[in-house]
C-alpha positions as CSV (number, residue, x, y, z in Angstrom):
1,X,0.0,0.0,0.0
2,X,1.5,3.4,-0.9
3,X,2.0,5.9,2.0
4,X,-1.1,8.4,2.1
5,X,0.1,12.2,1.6
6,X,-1.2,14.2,4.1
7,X,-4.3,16.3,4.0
8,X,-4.0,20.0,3.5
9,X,-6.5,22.9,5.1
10,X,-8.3,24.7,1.9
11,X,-6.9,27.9,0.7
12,X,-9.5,31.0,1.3
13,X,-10.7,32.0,-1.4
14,X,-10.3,36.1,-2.2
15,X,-13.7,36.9,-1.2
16,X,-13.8,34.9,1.8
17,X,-10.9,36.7,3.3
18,X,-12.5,39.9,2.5
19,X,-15.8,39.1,4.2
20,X,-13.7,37.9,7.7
21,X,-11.6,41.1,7.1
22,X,-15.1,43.3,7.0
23,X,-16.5,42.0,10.4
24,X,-13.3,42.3,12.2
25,X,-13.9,46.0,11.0
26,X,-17.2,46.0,12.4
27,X,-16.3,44.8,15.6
28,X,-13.6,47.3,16.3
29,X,-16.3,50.3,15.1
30,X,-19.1,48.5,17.4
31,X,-16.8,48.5,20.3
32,X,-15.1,52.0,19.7
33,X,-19.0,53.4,19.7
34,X,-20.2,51.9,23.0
35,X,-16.5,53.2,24.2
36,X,-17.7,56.5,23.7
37,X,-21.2,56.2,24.7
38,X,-20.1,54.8,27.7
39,X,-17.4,57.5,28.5
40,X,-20.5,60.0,27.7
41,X,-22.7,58.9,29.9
42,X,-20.3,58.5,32.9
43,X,-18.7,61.6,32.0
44,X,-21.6,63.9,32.2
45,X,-23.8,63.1,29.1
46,X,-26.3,61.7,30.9
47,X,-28.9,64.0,28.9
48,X,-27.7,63.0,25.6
49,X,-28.2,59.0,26.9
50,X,-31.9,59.4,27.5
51,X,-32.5,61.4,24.4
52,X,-33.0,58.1,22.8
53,X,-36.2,57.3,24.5
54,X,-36.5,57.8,28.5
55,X,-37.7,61.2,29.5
56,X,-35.5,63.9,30.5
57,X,-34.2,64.6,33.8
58,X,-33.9,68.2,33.3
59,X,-37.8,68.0,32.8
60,X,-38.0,66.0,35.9
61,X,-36.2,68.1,37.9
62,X,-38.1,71.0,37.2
63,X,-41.4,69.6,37.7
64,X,-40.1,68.6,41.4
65,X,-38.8,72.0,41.9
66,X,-41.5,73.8,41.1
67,X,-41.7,76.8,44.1
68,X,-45.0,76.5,45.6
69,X,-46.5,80.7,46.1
70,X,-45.2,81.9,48.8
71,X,-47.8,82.6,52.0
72,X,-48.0,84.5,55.3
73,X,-49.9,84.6,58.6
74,X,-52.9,86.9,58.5
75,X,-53.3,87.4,62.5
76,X,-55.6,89.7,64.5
77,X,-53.4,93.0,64.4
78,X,-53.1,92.9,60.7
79,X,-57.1,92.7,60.0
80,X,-57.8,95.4,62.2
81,X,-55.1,97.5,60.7
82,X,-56.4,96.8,57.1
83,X,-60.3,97.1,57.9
84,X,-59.5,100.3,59.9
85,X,-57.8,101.4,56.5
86,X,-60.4,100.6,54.5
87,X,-62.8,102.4,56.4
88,X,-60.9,105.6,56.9
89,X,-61.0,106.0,53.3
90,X,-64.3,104.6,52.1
91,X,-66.5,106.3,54.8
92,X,-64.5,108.2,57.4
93,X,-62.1,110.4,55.2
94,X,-61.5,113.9,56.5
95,X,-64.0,113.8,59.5
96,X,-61.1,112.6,61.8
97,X,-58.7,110.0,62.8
98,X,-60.3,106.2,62.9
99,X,-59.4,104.3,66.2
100,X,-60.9,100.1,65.5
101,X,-60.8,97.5,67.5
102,X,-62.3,94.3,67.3
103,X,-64.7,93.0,69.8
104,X,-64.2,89.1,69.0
105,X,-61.4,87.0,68.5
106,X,-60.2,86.0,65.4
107,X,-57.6,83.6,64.8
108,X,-55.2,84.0,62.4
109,X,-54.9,82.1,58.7
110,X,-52.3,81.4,55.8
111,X,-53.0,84.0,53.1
112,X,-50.9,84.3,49.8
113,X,-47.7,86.8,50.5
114,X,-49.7,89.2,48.2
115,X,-51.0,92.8,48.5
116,X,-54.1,92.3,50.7
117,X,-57.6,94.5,50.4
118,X,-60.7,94.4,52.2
119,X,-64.1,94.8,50.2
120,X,-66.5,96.2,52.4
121,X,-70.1,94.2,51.6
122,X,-72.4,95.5,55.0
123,X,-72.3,98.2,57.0
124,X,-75.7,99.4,59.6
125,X,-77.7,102.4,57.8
126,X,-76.0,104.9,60.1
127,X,-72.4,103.9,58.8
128,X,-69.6,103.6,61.5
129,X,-71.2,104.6,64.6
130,X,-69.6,103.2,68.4
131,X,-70.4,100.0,68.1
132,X,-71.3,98.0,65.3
133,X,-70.8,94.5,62.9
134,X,-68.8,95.2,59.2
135,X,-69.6,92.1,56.7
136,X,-66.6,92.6,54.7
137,X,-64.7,90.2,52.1
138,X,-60.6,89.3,52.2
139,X,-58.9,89.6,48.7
140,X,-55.9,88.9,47.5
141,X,-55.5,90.8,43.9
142,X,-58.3,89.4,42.5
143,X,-58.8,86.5,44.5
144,X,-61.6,86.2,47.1
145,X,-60.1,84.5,50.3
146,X,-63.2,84.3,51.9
147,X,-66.3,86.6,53.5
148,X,-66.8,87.2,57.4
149,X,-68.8,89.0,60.0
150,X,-66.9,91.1,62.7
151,X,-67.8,93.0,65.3
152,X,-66.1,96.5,66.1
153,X,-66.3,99.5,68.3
154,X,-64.7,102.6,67.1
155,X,-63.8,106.0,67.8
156,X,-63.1,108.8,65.3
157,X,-60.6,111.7,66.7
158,X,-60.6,115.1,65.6
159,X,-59.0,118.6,67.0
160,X,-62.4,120.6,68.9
161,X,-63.3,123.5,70.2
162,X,-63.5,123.1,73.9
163,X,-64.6,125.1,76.7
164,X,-61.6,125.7,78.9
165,X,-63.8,127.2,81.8
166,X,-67.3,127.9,82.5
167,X,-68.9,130.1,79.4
168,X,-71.7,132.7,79.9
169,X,-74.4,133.4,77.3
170,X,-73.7,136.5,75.0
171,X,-69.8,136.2,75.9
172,X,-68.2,137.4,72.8
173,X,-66.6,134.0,71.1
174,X,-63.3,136.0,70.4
175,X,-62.9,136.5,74.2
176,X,-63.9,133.2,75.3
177,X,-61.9,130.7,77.4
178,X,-61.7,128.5,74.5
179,X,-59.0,125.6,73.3
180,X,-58.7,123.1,70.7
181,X,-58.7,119.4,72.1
182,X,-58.5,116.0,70.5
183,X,-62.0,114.5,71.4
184,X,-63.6,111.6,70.0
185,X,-66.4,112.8,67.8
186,X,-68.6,109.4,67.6
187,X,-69.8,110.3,71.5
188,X,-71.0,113.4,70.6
189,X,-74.5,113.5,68.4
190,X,-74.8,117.1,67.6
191,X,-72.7,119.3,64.8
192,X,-69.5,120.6,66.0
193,X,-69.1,124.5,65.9
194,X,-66.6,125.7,63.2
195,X,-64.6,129.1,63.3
196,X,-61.4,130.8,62.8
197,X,-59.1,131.4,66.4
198,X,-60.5,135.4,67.2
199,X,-63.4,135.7,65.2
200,X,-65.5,138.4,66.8
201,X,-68.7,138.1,64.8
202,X,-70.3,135.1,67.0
203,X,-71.1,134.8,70.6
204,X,-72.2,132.3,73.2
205,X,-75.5,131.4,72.3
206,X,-76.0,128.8,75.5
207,X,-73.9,128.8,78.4
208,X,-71.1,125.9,78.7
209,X,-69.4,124.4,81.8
210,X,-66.0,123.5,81.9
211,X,-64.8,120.8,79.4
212,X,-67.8,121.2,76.9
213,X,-67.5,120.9,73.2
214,X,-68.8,123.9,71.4
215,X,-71.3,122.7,69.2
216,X,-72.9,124.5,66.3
217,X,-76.2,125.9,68.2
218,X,-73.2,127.0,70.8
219,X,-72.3,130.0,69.0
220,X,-74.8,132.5,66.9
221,X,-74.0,135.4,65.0
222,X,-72.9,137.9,67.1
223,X,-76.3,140.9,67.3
224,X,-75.8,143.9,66.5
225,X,-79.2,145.1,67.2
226,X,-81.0,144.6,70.3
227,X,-84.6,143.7,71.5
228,X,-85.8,147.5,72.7
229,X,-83.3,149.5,70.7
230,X,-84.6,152.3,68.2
231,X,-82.9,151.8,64.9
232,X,-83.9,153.7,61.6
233,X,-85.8,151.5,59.0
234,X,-85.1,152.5,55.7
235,X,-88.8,151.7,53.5
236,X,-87.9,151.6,50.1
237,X,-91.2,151.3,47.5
238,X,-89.6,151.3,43.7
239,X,-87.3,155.1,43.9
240,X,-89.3,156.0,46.7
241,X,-87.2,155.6,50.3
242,X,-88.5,157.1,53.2
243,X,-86.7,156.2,56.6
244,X,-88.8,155.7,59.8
245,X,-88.1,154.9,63.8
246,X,-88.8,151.7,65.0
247,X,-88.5,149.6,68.0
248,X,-86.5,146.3,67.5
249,X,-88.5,143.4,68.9
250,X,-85.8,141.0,68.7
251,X,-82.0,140.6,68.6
252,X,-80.4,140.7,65.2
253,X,-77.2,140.0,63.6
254,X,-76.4,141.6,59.6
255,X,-78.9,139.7,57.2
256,X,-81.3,138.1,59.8
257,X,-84.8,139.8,59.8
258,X,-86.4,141.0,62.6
259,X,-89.4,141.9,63.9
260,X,-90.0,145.7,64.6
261,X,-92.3,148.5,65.6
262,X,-93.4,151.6,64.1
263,X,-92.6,153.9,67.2
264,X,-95.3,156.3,66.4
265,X,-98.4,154.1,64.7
266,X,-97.8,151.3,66.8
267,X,-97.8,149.2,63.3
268,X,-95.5,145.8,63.5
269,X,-93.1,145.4,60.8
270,X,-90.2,143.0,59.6
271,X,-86.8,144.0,58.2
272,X,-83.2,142.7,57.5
273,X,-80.6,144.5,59.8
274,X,-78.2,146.3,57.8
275,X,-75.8,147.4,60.7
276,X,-75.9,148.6,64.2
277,X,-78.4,151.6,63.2
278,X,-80.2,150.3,60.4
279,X,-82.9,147.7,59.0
280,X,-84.6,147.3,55.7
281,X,-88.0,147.2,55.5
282,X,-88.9,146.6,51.5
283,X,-92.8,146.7,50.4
């Protein structure tokens, strides 16, 4: 038997070679690309890793950030400073200074850290008296908070005229013992008496003790014709004036009219006092 020659491995063909080659390719560019993803993610490319389909963490991350609106305590002391505000201006203005204080509890709440107002919705038909209940609503810009019932008492200050001492009746109001004082104007139910420091056309027109306000029936115009004084009365009929005596039948101050009498036919007349000396009698 003749010696068998051994086998031999087949020689790749051209193209086979070139296919081997080609993967061996692919491999090293498949491995150098999840190289560099990999470096990218753990080197700060996170983002650019989800981007192929989980959600973004920068959306995330704002979404669980997102600042709630800030908000404050709305106690006792800071309603009665707003409604006392709101009140000064809506129904109080220039009358005075508005003192408020509430008359029940209220306990404080969490309000937006926002410009405040208070709408008032109720007040009694005489307005801000002593004592009364304001229905009022808390806002926030535009925002109601919410709609409540409080009850108040008040006191409205204002600069007076005040009886220093004891004031007679007919004392001229330029030489009277008179001051200005801060009084609360809600306790008193009658008009004030308004007039310049000095002014020497008004008198007393009621006597005042010690301490009293001066009201407006307080003070008159200050006469300047007597009951029982003979004055001339000027008649005037068209062009015709003719002046007459007559006895004043009542005190008078310049403009008021008066009652009168004709000294010598006894006849009762009315006039408007001119000046110390003179009424008008027209026909």
């Amino acid at each position: 038997m003749s010696p068998q020659s051994p086998v031999s491995s087949p020689t790749p063909s051209p193209s086979h070679r070139s296919h081997s080659s080609h993967r061996v390719r692919l491999r090293a560019l498949v491995f150098r690309l999840w190289t560099f993803v990999l470096f990218a993610c753990l080197g700060g490319g996170f983002a650019v890793c989800l981007r192929a389909g989980e959600p973004s963490t920068s959306s995330i991350a704002t979404v669980a950030t997102t600042a709630t609106p800030a908000e404050r305590p709305f106690a006792e002391s800071d309603l009665a400073e707003l409604l006392t505000a709101t009140l000064q201006v809506q129904y109080i203005k220039d009358q005075g200074e508005l003192e408020l204080h509430l008359t029940r509890p209220w306990t404080a709440r969490t309000v937006p850290d926002a410009p405040l107002s208070i709408k008032i919705l109720e007040l009694p038909n005489a307005g801000v008296t002593p004592s009364f209940i304001v229905r009022f609503e808390l806002r926030a810009g535009d925002e109601a908070l919410g709609t409540w019932q409080m009850p108040v008492q008040a006191r409205v200050w204002r600069e007076v005229w005040v009886a220093r001492s004891a004031l007679k009746r007919g004392e001229l109001v330029a030489d009277a013992d008179i001051d200005r004082a801060r009084r609360d104007i809600l306790s008193v139910r009658s008009s004030l008496a308004e007039f310049e420091a000095g002014d020497a056309s008004l008198e007393m027109a009621e006597p005042l003790q010690s301490g009293s306000p001066l009201l407006s029936r307080s003070v008159r115009p200050r006469p300047v014709v007597r009951r029982g004084q003979t004055v001339a009365a000027l008649i005037q009929d068209g062009a015709l004036n003719v002046t007459i005596k007559v006895e004043v039948l009542q005190d008078g101050a310049p403009g008021q009219i008066v009652r009168a009498r004709n000294v010598v036919s006894r006849r009762d007349v009315q006039g408007r006092v001119l000046d110390e000396q003179t009424i008008l009698i027209s026909l």
